[in-house]
C-alpha positions as CSV (number, residue, x, y, z in Angstrom):
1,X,0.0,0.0,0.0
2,X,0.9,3.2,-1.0
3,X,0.3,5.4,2.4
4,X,0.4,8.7,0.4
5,X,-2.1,7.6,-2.2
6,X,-4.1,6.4,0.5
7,X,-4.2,9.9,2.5
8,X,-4.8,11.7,-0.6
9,X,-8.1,9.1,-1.5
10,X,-9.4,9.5,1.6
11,X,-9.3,12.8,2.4
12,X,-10.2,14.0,-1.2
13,X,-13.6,11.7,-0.5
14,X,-14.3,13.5,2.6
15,X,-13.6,16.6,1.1
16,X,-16.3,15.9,-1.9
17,X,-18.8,15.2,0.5
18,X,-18.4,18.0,2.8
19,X,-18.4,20.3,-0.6
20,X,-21.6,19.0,-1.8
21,X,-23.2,18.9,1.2
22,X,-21.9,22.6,1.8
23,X,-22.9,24.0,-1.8
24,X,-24.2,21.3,-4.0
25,X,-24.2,21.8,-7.7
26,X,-23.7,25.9,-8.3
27,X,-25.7,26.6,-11.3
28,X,-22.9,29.0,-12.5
29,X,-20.7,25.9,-12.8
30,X,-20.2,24.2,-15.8
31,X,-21.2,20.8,-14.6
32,X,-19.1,17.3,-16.2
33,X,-23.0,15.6,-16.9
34,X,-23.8,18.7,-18.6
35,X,-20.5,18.5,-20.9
36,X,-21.4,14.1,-21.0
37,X,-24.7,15.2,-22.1
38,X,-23.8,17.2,-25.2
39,X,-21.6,14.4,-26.5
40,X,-24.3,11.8,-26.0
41,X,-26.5,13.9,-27.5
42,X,-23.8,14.5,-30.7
43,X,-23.3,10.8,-30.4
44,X,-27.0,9.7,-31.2
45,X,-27.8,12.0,-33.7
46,X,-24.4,10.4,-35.8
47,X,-25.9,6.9,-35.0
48,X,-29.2,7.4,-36.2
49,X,-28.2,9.1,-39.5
50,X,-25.8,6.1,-39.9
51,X,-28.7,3.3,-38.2
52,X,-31.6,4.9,-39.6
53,X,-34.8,3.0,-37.8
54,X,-32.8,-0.9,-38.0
55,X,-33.4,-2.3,-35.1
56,X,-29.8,-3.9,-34.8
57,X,-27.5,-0.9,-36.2
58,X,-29.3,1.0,-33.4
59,X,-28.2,-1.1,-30.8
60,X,-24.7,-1.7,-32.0
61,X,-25.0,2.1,-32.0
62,X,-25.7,2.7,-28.7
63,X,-23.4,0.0,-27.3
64,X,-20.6,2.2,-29.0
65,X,-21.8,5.1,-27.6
66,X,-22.1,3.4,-24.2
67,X,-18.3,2.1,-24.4
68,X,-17.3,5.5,-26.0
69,X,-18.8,7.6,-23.2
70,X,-18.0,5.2,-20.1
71,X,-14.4,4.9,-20.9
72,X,-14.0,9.1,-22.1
73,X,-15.4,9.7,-18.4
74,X,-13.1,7.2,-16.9
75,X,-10.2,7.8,-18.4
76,X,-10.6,11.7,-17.7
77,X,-11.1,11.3,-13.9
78,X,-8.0,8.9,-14.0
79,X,-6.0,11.4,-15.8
80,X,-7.4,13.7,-13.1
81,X,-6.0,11.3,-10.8
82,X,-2.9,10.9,-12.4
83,X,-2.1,14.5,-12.1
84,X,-3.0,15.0,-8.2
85,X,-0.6,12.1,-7.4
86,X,2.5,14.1,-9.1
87,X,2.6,12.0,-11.6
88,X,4.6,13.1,-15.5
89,X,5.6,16.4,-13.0
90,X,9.3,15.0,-12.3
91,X,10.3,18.0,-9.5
92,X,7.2,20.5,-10.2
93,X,5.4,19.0,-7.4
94,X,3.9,22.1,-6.4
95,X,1.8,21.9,-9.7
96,X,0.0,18.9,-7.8
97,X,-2.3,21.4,-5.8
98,X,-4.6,22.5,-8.4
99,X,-5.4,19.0,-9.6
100,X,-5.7,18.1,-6.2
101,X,-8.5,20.7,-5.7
102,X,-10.0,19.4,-9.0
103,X,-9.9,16.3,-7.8
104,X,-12.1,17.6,-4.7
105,X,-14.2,19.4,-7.2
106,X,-14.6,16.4,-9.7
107,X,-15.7,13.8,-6.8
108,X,-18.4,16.6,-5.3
109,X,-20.1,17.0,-8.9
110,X,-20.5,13.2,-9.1
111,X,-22.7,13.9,-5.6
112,X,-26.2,14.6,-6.0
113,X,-27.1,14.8,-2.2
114,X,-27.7,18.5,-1.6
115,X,-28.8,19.2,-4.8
116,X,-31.7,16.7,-4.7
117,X,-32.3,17.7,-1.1
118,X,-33.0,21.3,-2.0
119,X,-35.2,19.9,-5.1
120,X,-37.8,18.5,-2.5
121,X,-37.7,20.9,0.1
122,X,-38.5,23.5,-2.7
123,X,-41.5,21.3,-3.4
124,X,-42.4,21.0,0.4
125,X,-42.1,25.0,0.5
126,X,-44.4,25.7,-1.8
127,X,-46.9,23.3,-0.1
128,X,-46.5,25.0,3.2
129,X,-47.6,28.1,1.2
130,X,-50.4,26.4,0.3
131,X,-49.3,27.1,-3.7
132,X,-50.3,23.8,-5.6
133,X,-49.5,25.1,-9.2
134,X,-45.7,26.1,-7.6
135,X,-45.3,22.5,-5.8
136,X,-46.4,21.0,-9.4
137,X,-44.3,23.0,-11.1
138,X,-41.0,22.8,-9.0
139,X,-41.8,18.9,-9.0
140,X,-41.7,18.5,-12.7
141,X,-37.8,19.0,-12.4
142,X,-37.2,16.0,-10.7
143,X,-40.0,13.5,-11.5
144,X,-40.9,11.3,-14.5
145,X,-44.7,11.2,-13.8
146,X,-46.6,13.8,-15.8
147,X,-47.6,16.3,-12.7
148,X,-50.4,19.0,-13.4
149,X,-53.5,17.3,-12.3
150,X,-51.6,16.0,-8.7
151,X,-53.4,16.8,-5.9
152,X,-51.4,17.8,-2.4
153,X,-51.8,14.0,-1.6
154,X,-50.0,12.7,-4.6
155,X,-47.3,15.7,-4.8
156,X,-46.2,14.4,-0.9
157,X,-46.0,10.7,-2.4
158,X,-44.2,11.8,-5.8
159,X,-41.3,13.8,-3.6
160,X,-40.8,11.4,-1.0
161,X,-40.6,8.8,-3.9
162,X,-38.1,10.8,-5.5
163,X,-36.3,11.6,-2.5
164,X,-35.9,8.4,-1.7
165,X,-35.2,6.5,-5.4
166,X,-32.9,8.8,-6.4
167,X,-30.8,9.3,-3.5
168,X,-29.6,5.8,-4.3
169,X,-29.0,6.9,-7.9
170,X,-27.9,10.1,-7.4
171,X,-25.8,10.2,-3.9
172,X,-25.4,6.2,-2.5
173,X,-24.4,4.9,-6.4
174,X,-21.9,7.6,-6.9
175,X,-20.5,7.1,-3.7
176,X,-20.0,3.2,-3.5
177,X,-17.9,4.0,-6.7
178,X,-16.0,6.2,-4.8
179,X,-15.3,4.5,-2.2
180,X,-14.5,1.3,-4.4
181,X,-12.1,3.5,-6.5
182,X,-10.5,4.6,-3.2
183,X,-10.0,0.8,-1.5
184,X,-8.3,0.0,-5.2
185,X,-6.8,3.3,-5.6
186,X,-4.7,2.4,-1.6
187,X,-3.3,-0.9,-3.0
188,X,-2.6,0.2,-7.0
189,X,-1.9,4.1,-7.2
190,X,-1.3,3.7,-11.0
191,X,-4.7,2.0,-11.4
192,X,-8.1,3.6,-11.7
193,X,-9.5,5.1,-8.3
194,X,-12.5,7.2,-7.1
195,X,-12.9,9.7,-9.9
196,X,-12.7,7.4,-12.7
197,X,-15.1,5.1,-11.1
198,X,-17.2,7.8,-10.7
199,X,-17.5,9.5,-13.5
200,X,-17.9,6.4,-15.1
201,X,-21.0,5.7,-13.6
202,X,-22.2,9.2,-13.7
203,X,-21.7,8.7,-17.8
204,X,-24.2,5.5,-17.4
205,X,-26.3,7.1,-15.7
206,X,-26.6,10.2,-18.0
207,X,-27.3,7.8,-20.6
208,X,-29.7,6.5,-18.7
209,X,-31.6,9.4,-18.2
210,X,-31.3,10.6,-22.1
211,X,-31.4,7.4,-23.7
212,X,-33.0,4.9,-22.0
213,X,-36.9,5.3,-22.7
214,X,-38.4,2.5,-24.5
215,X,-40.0,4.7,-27.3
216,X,-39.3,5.0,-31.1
217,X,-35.4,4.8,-31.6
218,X,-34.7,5.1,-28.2
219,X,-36.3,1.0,-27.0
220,X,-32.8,-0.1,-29.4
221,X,-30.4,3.2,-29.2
222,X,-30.9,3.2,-25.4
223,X,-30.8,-0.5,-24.4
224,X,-27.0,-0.4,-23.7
225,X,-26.5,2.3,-21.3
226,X,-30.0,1.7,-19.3
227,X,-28.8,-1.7,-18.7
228,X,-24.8,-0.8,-17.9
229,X,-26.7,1.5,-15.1
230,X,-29.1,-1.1,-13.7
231,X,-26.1,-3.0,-13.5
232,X,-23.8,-0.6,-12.0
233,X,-26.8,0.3,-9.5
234,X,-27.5,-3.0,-8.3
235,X,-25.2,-3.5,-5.5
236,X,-25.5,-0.3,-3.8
237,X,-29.1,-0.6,-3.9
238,X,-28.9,-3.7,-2.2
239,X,-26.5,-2.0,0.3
240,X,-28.6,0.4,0.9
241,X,-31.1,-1.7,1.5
242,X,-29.2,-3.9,4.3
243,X,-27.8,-0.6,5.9
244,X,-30.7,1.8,6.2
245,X,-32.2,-0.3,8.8
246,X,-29.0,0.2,10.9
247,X,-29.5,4.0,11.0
248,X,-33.5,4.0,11.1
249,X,-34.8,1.4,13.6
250,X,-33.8,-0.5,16.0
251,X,-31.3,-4.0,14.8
252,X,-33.9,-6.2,16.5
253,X,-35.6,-5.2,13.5
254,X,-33.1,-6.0,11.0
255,X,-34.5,-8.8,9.3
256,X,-38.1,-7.7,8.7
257,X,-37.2,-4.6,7.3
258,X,-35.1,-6.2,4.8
259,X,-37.4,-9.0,3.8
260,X,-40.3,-6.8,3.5
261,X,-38.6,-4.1,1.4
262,X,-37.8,-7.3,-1.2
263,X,-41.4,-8.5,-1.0
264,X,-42.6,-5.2,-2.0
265,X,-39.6,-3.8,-4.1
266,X,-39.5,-7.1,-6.2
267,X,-42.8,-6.8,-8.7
268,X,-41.5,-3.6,-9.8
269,X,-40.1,-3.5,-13.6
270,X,-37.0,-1.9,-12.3
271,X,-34.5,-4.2,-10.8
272,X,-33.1,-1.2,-8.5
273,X,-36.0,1.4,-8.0
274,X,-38.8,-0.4,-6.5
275,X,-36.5,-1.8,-3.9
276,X,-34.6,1.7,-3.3
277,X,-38.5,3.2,-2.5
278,X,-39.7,0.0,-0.5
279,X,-36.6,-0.3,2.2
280,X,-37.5,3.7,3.0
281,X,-41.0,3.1,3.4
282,X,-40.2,0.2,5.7
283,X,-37.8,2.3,7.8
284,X,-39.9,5.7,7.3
285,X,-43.1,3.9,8.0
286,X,-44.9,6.0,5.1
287,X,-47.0,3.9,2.4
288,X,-45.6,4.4,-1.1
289,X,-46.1,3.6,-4.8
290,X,-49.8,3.6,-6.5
291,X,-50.9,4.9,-10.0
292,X,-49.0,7.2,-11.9
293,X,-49.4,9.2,-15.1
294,X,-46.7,9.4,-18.0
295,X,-48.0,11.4,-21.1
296,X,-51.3,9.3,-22.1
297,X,-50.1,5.9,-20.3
298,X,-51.2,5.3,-16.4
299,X,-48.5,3.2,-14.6
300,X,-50.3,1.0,-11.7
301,X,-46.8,0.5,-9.5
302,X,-47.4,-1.7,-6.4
303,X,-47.8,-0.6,-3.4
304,X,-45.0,-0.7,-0.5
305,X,-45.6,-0.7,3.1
306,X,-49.2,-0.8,2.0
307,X,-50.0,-1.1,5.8
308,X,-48.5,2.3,6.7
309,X,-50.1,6.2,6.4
310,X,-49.7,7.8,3.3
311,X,-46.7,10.9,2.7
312,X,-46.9,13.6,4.8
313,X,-44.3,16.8,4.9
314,X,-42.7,14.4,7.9
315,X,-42.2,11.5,6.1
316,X,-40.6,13.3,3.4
317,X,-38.2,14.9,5.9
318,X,-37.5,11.9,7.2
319,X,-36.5,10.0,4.5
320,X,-33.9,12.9,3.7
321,X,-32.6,12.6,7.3
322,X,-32.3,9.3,6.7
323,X,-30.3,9.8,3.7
324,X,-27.6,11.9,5.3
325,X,-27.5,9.3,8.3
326,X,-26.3,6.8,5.7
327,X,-24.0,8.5,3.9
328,X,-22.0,9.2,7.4
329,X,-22.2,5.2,8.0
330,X,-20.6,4.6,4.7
331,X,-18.0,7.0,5.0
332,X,-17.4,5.8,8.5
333,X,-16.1,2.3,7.7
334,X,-14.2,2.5,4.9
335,X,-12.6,5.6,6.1
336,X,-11.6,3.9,9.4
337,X,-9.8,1.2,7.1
338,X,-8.0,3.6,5.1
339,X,-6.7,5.6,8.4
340,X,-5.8,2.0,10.1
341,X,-3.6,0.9,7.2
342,X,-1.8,4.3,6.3
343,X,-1.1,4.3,10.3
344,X,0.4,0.9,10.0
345,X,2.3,1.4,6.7
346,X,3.4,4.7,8.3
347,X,4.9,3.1,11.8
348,X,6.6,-0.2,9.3
């Protein structure tokens, strides 16, 4: 292990998530999703003049921009990386600072956690006030459903849904990457490490979000990078979902929790968001899920914790408390091993 490495990883982790949770995403900044999103966007327009509507060209089209985008995001954050380690700077090692603060800076935009937490509470705001039309409006940011017939009733269950499924998508994902990147990152400097990991991700996941509707082109185009971010989802949710009790209830209740947010989760058509929604219902005690409205299509999703009140403004606060309780249990671990072994390395 490589103690040097090691204290830069760690600390530049801690020092992402205390930035996002200080400031979030500035909206003056330009943002790396915003600059993955105009080449994905370049990207599918050359593969559909080249695919046209066949089904197979489309797909071998998207998997080429899925490979293309994945790896561009990687290898920039590992170059990033590269840099903040001192690396091709022979004696200029004081040039190592400013790619160290990007470093910082690159991790925290991966982080969604503030950003998303000022999303709903802007929705909850204009509830308090007693504005409808606002709350509808400010929801339609960060919600698929379509949202101008929702009464005060629904808007509550829409935000604490999408407090609680994106969190895992847009703060707990993000971070297992990181913190993956920054176990590897201890024991092979030269390898990839938390930026590339997640920026990586944060390129599936923007795919994901442009690509990955099954409509028109998009049901072939998009198959590639919707199913490269289910996959790269699916074992933090399932963290998530075996940790959240630890910081909600009491252990005793461990096993329940777990077993009923799979019960409930399971049915869903989403191998990650059903589950991400049931294990905070369980541990919030609020009843989620019901029918929805996309365009012209209803979505009957089940229901989860069907035995529990419906949202109220205190189970939507909840379930962001909750949130920041976890992320402070999966720093805490990792972290720990990181400070044991540069201690150790140190002292041999």
């Amino acid at each position: 292990m490589n103690p040097n490495s090691s204290l830069l990883a760690a600390t530049t982790v801690l020092l992402a998530v205390l930035l996002d949770r200080l400031i979030g995403d500035p909206m003056s900044w330009t943002h790396p999703v915003m600059v993955m999103g105009w080449w994905i966007q370049r990207l599918r327009l050359l593969a559909e003049r080249w695919a046209g509507d066949t089904a197979w060209k489309l797909r071998l089209g998207g998997g080429v921009i899925t490979v293309v985008m994945v790896g561009a995001s990687a290898l920039c954050g590992w170059w990033v990386e590269q840099l903040a380690l001192g690396r091709w700077m022979d004696e200029a090692t004081w040039l190592m600072v400013p790619f160290q603060s990007l470093l910082v800076i690159g991790l925290a935009s991966a982080l969604a956690g503030r950003s998303l937490e000022q999303a709903v509470k802007a929705v909850l705001e204009a509830l308090n006030r007693n504005d409808e039309a606002l709350a509808r409006q400010r929801l339609k940011w960060i919600v698929g459903r379509d949202t101008r017939d929702l009464n005060s009733n629904e808007i509550l269950r829409a935000a604490a849904e999408t407090a609680a499924e994106n969190s895992v998508d847009g703060l707990f994902a993000p971070l297992f990457w990181m913190l993956l990147g920054l176990l590897t990152w201890s024991l092979f400097p030269t390898g990839p490490g938390p930026l590339a990991l997640a920026w990586g991700f944060k390129a599936a996941s923007t795919l994901d979000s442009m690509l990955g509707y099954k409509r028109d082109r998009l049901r072939w185009l998009g198959t590639a990078g919707a199913r490269l971010d289910d996959l790269m989802v699916w074992l933090p949710c399932r963290l998530v979902m075996v940790t959240l009790p630890l910081v909600s209830q009491p252990w005793t209740r461990w096993p329940e929790l777990v077993k009923a947010a799979e019960r409930d989760g399971e049915p869903d058509p989403s191998p990650n968001a059903g589950r991400a929604e049931a294990i905070f219902a369980h541990c919030t005690g609020v009843c989620l899920g019901g029918r929805n409205r996309y365009g012209d299509r209803w979505v009957d999703k089940p229901l989860l914790a069907a035995d529990q009140p419906g949202a109220d403004t205190a189970a939507v606060a909840r379930i962001l408390l909750l949130s920041r309780r976890l992320a402070a249990l999966w720093l805490l671990g990792p972290m720990a091993v990181i400070f044991t072994q540069i201690e150790v390395a140190t002292r041999g």
